[in-house]
C-alpha positions in Angstrom: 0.0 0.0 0.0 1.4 3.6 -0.8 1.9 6.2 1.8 -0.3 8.7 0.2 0.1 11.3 2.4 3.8 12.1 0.8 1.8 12.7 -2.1 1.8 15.6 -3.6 -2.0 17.1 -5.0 -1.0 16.5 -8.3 0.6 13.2 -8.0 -3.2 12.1 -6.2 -4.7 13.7 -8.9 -2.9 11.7 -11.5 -3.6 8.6 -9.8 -7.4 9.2 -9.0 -7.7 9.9 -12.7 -6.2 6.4 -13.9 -9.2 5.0 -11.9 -6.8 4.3 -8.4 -9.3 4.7 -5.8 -7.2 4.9 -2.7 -5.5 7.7 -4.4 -8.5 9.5 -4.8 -10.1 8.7 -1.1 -6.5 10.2 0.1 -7.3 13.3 -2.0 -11.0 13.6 -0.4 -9.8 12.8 3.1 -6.7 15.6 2.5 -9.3 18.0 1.4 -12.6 17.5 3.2 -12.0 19.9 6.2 -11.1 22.6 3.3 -14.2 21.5 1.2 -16.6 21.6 4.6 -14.7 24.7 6.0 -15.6 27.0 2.5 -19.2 25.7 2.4 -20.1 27.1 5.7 -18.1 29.9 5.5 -20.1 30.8 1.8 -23.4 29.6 3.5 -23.5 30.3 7.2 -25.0 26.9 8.3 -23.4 23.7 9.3 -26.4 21.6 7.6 -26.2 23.2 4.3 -22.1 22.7 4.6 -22.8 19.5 5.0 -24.8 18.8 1.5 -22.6 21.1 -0.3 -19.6 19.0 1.1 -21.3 15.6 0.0 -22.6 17.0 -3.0 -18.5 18.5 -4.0 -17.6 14.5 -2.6 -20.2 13.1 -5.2 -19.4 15.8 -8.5 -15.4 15.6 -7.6 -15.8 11.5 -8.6 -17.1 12.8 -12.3 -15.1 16.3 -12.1 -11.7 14.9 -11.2 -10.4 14.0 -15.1 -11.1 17.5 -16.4 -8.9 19.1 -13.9 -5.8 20.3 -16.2 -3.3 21.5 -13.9 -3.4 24.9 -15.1 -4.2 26.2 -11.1 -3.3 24.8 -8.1 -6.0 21.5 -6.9 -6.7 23.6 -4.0 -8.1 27.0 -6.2 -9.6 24.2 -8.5 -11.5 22.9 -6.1 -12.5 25.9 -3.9 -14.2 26.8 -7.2 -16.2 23.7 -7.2 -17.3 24.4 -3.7 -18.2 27.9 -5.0 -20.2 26.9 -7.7 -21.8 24.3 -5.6 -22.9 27.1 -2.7 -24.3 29.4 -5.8 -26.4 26.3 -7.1 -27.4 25.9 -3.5 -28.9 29.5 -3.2 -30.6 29.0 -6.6 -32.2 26.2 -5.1 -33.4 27.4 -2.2 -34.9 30.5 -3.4 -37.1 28.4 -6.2 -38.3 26.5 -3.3 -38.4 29.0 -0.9 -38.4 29.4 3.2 -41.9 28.0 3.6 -40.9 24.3 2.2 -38.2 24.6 4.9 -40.4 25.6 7.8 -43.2 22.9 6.5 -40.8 20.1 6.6 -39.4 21.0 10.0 -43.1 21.1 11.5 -43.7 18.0 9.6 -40.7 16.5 11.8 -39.0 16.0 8.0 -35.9 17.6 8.8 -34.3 19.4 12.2 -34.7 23.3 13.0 -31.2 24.4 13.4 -29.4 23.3 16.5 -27.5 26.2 19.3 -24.3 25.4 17.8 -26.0 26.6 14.4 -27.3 29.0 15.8 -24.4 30.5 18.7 -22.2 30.2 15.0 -25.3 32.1 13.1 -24.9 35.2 15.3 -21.5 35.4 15.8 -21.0 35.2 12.0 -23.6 37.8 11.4 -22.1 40.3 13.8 -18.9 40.1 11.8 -20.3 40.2 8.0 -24.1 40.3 7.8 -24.1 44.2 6.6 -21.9 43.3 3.6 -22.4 42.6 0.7 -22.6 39.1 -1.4 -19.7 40.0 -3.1 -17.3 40.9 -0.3 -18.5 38.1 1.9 -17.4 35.8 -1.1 -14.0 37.7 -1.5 -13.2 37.5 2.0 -14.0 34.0 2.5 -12.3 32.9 -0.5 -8.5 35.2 0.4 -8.9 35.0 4.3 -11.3 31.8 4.6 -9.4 29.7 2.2 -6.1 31.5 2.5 -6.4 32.1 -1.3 -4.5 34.9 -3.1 -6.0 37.5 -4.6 -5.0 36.0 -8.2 -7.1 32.4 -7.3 -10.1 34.2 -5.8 -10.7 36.3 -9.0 -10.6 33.3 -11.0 -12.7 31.6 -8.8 -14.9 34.8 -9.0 -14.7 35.4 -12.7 -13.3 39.4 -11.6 -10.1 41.0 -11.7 -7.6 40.4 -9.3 -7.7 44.4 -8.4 -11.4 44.0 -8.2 -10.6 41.6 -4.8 -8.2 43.8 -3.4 -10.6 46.8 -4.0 -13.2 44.8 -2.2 -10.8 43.4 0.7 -10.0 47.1 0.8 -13.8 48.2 1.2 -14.6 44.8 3.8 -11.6 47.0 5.8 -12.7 50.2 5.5 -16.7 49.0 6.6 -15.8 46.9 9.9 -13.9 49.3 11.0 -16.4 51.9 10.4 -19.0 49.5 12.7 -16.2 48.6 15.0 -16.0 52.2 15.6 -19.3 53.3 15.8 -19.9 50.3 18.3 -16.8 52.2 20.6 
């Protein structure tokens, strides 16, 4: 048996993609906290970190051959996890909030927990007055520890339009750390 973890990424990579599937549960166990960690940074709730997670696990089995190497596996796959968050929010706003409510009074699925919720506010206190697109900015280059290059190809922006909105995610807490003084 190989010792995968003196692996590099792209040495797993190669592996998983000729069909070597303890290279590839190496890669997933490597990269799961990362995976888990973006997801409920993006969406703010452990439960919907955990689909996204399973749902990157399951589209990373048919997704893994098309990665070319051109990027870093990490920025790669934090744009998976991106796309899989956006997909998310498109889903739950065709369904909407009262689906949600219905099926935890149905005893279908649990409210949120106090961990969720402790994590909710705390969270919110930090970012909930900015907007979309810094919150995805910040979790991407501070979150993910992402440059600024990764996270605006990630983003589809420039890499100046990241700094200017790591710049402006600056300027705002401070301006509500100060008026909270």
């Amino acid at each position: 048996m190989a010792d995968w973890t003196a692996l590099a990424d792209a040495e797993l990579v190669a592996a998983a993609v000729s069909g070597d599937r303890a290279a590839f549960r190496a890669l997933l166990e490597r990269h799961y906290d990362r995976v888990h960690r973006l997801a409920w940074q993006l969406t703010g709730s452990r439960a919907d970190a955990d689909d996204v997670t399973q749902d990157v696990c399951c589209t990373l089995v048919e997704k893994i051959g098309s990665f070319r190497g051109e990027a870093k596996f990490t920025t790669w796959l934090c744009g998976i996890v991106y796309n899989a968050c956006r997909d998310l929010r498109r889903r739950k706003r065709s369904f909407g909030a009262f689906t949600e409510r219905l099926a935890v009074l149905a005893g279908l699925s649990r409210g949120p927990d106090g961990r969720d919720l402790y994590d909710a506010m705390w969270l919110k206190s930090a970012i909930a007055r900015l907007p979309p697109a810094y919150r995805e900015a910040l979790a991407l280059v501070v979150g993910q520890e992402l440059s600024h290059a990764e996270a605006a190809a990630i983003l589809g922006v420039a890499e100046s339009t990241i700094s200017w909105r790591l710049h402006e995610v600056r300027r705002t807490l401070g301006a509500q750390a100060g008026a909270t003084d």
